[in-house]
C-alpha positions in Angstrom: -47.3 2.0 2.6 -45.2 4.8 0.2 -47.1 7.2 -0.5 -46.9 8.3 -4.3 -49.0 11.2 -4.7 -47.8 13.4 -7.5 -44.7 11.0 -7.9 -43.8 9.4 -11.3 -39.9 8.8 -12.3 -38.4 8.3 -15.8 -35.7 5.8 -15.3 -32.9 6.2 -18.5 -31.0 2.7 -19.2 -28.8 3.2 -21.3 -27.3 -0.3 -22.5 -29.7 -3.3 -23.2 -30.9 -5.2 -19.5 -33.5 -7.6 -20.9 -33.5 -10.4 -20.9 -31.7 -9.4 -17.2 -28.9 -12.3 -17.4 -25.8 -10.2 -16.0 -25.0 -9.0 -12.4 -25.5 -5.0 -14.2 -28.9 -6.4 -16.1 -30.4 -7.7 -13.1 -29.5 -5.0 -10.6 -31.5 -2.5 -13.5 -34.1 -4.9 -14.1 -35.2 -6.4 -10.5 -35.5 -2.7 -8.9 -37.5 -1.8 -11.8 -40.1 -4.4 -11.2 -40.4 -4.0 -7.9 -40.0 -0.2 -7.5 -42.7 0.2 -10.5 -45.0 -1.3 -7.8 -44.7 1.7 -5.6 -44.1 4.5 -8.0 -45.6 4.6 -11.7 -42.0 4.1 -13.7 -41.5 4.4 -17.2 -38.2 3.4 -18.8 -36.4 4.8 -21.7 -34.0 2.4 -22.8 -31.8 0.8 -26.3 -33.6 -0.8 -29.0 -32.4 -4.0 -29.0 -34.5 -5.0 -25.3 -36.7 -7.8 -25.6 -39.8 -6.5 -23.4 -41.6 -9.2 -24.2 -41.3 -10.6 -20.7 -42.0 -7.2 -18.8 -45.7 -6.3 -17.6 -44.7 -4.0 -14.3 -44.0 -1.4 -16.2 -43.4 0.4 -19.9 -39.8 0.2 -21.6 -39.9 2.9 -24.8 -36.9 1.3 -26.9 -35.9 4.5 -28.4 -32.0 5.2 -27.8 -29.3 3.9 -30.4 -27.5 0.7 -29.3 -24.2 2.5 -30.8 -21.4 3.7 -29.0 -22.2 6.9 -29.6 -25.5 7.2 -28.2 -24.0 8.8 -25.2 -23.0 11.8 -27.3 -26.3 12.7 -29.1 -27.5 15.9 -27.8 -31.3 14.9 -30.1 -32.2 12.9 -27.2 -32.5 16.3 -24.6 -35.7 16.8 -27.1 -36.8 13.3 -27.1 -36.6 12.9 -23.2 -38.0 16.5 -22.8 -41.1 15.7 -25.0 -42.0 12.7 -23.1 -41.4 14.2 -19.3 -44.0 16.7 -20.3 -46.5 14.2 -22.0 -46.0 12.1 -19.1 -46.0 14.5 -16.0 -42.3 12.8 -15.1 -41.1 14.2 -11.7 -37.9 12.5 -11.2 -35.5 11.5 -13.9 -33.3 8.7 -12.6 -30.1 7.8 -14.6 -27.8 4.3 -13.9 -24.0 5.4 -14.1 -22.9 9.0 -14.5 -22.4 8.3 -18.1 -25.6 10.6 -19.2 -24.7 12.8 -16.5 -25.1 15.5 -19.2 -28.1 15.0 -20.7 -29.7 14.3 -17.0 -28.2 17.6 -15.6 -29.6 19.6 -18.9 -33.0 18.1 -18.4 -33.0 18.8 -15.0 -32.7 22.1 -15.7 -35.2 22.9 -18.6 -37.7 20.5 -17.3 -37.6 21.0 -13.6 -37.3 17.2 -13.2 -35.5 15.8 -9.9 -32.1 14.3 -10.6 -31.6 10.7 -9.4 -28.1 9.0 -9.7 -27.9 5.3 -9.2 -24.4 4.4 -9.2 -23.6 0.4 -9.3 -19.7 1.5 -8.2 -17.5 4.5 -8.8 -16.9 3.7 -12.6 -13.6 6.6 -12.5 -11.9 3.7 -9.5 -13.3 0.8 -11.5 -11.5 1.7 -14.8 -8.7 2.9 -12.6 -8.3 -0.2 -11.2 -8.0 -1.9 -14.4 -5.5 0.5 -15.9 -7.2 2.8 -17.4 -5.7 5.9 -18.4 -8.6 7.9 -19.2 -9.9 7.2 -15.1 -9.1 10.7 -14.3 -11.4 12.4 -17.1 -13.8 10.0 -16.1 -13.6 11.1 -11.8 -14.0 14.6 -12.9 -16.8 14.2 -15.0 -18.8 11.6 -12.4 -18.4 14.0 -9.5 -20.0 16.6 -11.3 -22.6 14.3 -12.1 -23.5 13.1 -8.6 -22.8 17.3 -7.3 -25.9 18.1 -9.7 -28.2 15.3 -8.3 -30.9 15.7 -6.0 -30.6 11.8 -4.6 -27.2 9.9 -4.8 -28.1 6.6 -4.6 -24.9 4.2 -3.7 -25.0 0.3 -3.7 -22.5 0.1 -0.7 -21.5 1.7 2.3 -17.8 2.7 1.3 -19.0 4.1 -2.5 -21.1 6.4 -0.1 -18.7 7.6 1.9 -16.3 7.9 -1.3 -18.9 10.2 -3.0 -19.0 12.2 0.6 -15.2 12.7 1.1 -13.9 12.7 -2.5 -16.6 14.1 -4.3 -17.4 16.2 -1.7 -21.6 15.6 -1.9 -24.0 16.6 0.8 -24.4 13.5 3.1 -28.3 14.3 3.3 -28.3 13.5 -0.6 -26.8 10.2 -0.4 -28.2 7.1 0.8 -27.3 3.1 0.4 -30.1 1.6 -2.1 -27.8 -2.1 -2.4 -28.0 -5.0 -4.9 -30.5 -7.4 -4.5 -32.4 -11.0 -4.8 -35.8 -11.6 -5.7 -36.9 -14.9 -3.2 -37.3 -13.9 0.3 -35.7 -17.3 1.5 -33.8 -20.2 -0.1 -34.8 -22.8 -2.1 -36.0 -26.0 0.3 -33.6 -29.4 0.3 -35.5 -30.8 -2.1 -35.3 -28.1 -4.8 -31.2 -28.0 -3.9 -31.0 -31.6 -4.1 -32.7 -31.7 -7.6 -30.5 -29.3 -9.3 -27.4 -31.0 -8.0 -28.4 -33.7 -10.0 -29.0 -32.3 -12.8 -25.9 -30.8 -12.5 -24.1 -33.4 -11.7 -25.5 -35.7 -14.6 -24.8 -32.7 -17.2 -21.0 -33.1 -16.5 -20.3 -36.4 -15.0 -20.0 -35.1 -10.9 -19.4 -37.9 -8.8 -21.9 -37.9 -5.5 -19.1 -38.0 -3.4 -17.5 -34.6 -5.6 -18.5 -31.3 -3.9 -19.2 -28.8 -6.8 -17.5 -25.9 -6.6 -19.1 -22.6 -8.6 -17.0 -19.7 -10.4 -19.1 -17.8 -12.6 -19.1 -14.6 -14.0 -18.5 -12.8 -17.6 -14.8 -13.7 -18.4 -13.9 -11.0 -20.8 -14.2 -8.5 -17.8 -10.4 -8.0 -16.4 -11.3 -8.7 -12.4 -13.3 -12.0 -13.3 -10.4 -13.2 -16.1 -7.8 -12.5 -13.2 -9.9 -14.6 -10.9 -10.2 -17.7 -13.2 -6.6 -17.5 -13.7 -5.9 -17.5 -9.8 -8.1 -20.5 -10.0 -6.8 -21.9 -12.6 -3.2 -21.3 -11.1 -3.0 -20.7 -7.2 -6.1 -22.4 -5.9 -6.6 -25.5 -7.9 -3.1 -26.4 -7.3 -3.8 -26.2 -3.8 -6.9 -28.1 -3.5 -5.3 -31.5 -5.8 -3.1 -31.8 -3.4 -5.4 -32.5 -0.8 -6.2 -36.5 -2.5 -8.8 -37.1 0.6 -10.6 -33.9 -0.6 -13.1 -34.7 -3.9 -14.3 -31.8 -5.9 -15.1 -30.2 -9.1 -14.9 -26.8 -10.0 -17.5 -25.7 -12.2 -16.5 -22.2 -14.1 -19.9 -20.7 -15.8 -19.3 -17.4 -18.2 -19.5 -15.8 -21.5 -16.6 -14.6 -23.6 -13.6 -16.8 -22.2 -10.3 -16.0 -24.5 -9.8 -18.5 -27.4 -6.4 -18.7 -25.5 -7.6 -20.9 -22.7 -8.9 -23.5 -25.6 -12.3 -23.9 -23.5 -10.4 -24.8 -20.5 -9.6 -28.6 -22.3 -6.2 -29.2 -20.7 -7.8 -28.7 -17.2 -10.3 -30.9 -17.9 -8.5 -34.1 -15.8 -7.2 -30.7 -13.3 -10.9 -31.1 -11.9 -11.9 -27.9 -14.2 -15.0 -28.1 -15.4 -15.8 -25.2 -18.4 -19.5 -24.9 -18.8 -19.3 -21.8 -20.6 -22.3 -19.4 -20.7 -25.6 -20.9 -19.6 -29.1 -20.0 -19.8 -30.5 -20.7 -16.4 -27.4 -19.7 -14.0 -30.1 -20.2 -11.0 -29.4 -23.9 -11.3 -26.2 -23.8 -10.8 -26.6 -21.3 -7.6 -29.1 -24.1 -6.3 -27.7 -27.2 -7.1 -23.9 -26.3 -6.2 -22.0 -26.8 -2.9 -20.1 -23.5 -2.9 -19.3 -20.4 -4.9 -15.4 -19.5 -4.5 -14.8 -15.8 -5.6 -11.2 -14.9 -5.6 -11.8 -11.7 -6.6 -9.3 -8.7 -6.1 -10.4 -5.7 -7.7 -13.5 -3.6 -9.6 -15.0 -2.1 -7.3 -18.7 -2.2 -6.1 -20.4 -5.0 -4.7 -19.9 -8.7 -6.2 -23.6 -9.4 -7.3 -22.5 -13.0 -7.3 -22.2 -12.8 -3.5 -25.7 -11.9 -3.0 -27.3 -14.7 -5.4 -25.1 -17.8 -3.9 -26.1 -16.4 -0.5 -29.4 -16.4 -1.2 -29.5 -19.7 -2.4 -28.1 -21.0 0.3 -24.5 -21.7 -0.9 -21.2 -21.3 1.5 -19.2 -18.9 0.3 -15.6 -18.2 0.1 -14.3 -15.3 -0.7 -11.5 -12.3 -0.6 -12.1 -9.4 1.4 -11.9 -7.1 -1.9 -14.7 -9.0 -3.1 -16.9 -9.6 0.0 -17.1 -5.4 -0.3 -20.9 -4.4 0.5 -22.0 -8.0 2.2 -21.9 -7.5 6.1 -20.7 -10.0 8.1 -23.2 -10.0 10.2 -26.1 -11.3 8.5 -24.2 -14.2 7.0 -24.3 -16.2 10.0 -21.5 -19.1 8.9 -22.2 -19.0 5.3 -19.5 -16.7 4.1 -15.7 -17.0 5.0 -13.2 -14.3 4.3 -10.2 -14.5 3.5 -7.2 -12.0 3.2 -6.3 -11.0 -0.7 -3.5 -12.8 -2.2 -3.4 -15.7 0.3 -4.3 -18.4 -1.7 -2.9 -21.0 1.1 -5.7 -19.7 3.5 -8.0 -19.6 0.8 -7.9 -23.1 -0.4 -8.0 -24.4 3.2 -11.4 -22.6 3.9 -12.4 -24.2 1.0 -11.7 -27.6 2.1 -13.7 -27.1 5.3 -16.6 -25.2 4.2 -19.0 -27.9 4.8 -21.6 -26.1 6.8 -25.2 -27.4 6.8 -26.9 -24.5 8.4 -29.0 -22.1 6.7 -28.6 -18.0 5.5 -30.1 -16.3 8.4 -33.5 -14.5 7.6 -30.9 -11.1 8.6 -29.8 -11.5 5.1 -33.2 -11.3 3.3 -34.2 -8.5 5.2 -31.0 -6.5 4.3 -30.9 -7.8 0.6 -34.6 -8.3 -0.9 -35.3 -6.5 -3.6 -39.1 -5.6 -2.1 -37.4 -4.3 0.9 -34.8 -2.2 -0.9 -37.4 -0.8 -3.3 -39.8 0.4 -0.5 -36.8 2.1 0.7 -36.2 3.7 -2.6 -39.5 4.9 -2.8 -40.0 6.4 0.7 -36.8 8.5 0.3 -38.4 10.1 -3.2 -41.6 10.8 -1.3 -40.1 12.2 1.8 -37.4 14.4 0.7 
């Protein structure tokens, strides 16, 4: 049991996270609820949240959904006002993007500074070609220098914030990504949801289905449907003995692609952005994630694990999933060897189950107690 005497943290979201539908939503959202469990958390977040749907804990929906809500030095006063009414002891911010106005509050209101960093955002735009990267390195490392807790979601963003930031190693720590079930869902659930999948899109029984998913206007996940679309499909049609369907769920795809139509006898299957992506992660045979580039860990992995699916993926985008508690579930394969990829592919027909190792690295009641016991000890 954490002990939370005196303990009670103001977590500052700055973008909108309910309903939690994205990878970045969820990883806000889910730690939330379960951390509110162990520490009284109240969070300050945009105006356009729908809270409806949240009873762990209070969301005040007082920041500006503009673009310029990181810039407005009002809210110091705002947040000040309500860490005193509130008896706040730790401030805890998601990105270093208020790194500012945590580092000024921290200092007027004698709050402790928690930074919760999803990836290093300077390397993410970097590896997207941003030109702007370097402003944005300088300015996240003082962020993370002023904090009292650096909390990273994988093991090499740690040791990036320790080497290249140069931040104490006692202030750092590995609070990851997780899911909400501690186990899979049984057969039967699995079974159902393939059905309904496959009578939503006309899936042969004999067809395995084959998830990509993921928003589409984000550079790394465009680059990885076209890889699909133009390295890996290839691959797999040529292999007539092997029957599939590739199932491609996301937001935002470029009118340029014309909704995928001309792949549509390619065994391409567009189903655009859905509301219940859950379904998909029970009732598919696989999730293939060609990913190459940023940064942080693929929250996609986690989900498919922990429904059960096999998994293949690069080794850029298998960052922050160990091995180890995988059992046979996930295959790697080396970036930019498509060959190799599509062959795993093809023989990924494992039956066996995601050891219980995973769920007690990756559920989100573990990783919050965590969370919660290094507040209270440190």
């Amino acid at each position: 049991m954490v002990n939370t005497e005196e303990i009670k943290v103001l977590a500052l979201m700055p973008y909108k996270f309910l309903p939690a539908k994205m990878g970045g939503q969820k990883h806000f959202a889910l730690f939330v609820k379960f951390f509110s469990s162990l520490i009284p958390t109240i969070c300050v977040s945009v105006k356009d949240n729908d809270v409806s749907q949240v009873k762990e804990y209070e969301v005040l929906n007082i920041i500006e959904n503009g673009k310029f809500r990181y810039a407005n030095p009002l809210y110091f006063f705002t947040l000040r006002k309500i860490i005193k009414e509130k008896k706040i002891t730790h401030l805890m911010i998601e990105h270093p993007y208020y790194g500012w106005l945590g580092i000024l509050l921290k200092v007027f209101c004698k709050v402790k500074l928690v930074v919760r960093s999803q990836n290093i955002e300077a390397e993410r735009f970097k590896s997207i070609g941003k030109w702007w990267w370097g402003i944005l390195w300088n300015y996240e490392r003082t962020t993370h220098r002023f904090a009292d807790y650096n909390f990273f979601i994988q093991q090499d963003d740690e040791q990036y914030g320790i080497t290249k930031y140069k931040l104490k190693p006692e202030k750092c720590f590995i609070i990851t990504y997780g899911f909400e079930l501690t186990g899979p869902p049984s057969q039967n659930v699995s079974a159902s949801a393939k059905e309904t999948i496959s009578a939503l899109y006309n899936i042969g029984k004999e067809e395995k289905i084959i998830l990509f998913n993921g928003s589409l206007n984000y550079k790394p996940n465009k680059d990885a449907l076209d890889t699909i679309l133009n390295h890996i499909n290839p691959l797999l049609q040529e292999q007539k003995d092997f029957k599939y369907r590739i199932v491609v769920c996301g937001s935002n795809l470029d009118p340029s692609y014309n909704g995928l139509k001309e792949y549509s006898n390619k065994n391409i299957i567009y189903a655009g952005f859905v509301d219940d992506i859950t379904l998909y992660y029970k009732g598919a045979d696989m999730l293939i994630n060609p990913v190459m580039d940023g940064g942080g860990i693929k929250t996609k992995l986690v989900e498919a694990l922990g429904y059960n699916l096999n998994v293949v993926t690069t080794t850029s985008g298998a960052i922050g999933v160990p091995l180890s508690i995988t059992g046979d579930k996930m295959k790697i394969i080396d970036d930019d060897n498509w060959a190799n990829f599509a062959t795993a592919v093809i023989n990924s027909n494992t039956t066996s189950a995601i050891p219980v190792a995973f769920f007690d690295h990756f559920y989100w009641g573990k990783i919050a107690e965590k969370a919660a016991t290094i507040l209270h000890q440190k």
